[in-house]
N, C-alpha and C positions, 0 to 999 in steps of 0.2 A: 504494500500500500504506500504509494509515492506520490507523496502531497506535493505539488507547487504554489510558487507564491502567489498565482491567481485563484488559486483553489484555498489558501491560508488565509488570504485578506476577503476574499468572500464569507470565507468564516466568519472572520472577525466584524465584516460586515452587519450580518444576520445577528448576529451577539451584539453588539452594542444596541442595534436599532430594536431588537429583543428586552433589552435592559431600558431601553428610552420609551419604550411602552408603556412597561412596567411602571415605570415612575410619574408617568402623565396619567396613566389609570389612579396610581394612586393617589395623585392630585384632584382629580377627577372626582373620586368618593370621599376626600378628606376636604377639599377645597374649603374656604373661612368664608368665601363669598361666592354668589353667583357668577361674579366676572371670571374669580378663580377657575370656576368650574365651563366658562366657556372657552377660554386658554388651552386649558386642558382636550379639552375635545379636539378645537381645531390643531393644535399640534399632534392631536393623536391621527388625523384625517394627513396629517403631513405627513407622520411616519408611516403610515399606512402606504402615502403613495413610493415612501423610499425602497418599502420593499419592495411593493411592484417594480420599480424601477430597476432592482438588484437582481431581480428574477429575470427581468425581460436580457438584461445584463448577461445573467446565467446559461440561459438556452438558446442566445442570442436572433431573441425574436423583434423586431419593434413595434409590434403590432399594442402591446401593452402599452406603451406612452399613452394611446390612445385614452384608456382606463385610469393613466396617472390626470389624463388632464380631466375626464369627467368627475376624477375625486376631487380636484379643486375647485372645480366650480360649483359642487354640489357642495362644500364646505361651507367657500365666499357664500352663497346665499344663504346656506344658513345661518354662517354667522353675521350677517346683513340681519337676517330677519329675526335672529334672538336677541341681537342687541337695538332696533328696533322698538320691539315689543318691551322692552327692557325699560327702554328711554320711556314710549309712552307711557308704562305703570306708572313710573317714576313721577311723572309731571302732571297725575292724576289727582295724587294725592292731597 
């Protein structure tokens, strides 16, 4: 079994953006504020699309960008529209 260093740093690849999940999910459920916890999301939709992006890397397909860009858009709008809705509770009050 004879690893190279494209096959070593894709490891380390998947591992760290593993470990950055991890820690934005727990942001995520521990968050002190709502904005906390929409931080949390959209970085999680960002790493979300790195792995895709590491995957497409992988098999070397491009056909997945395609997927990294509909997770960003599908992000931006929602984070548009939770901070939005955010704003108008806010100035309800």
């Amino acid at each position: 079994m004879d690893f190279g260093v494209l096959d070593l740093s894709i490891f380390i690849c998947f591992t760290l953006m593993l470990l950055a999940l991890l820690f934005a999910f727990i942001r995520l459920v521990k968050g002190p504020s709502t904005f906390d916890r929409i931080a949390a999301m959209d970085l999680m939709a960002s790493i979300t699309m790195g792995f895709v992006l590491i995957y497409s890397i992988v098999i070397s397909n491009g056909i997945y960008v395609d997927i990294a860009i509909v997770i960003s858009l599908i992000s931006f709008i929602g984070t548009v529209a939770i901070s939005t809705y955010l704003k108008q509770k806010n100035t309800k009050k």
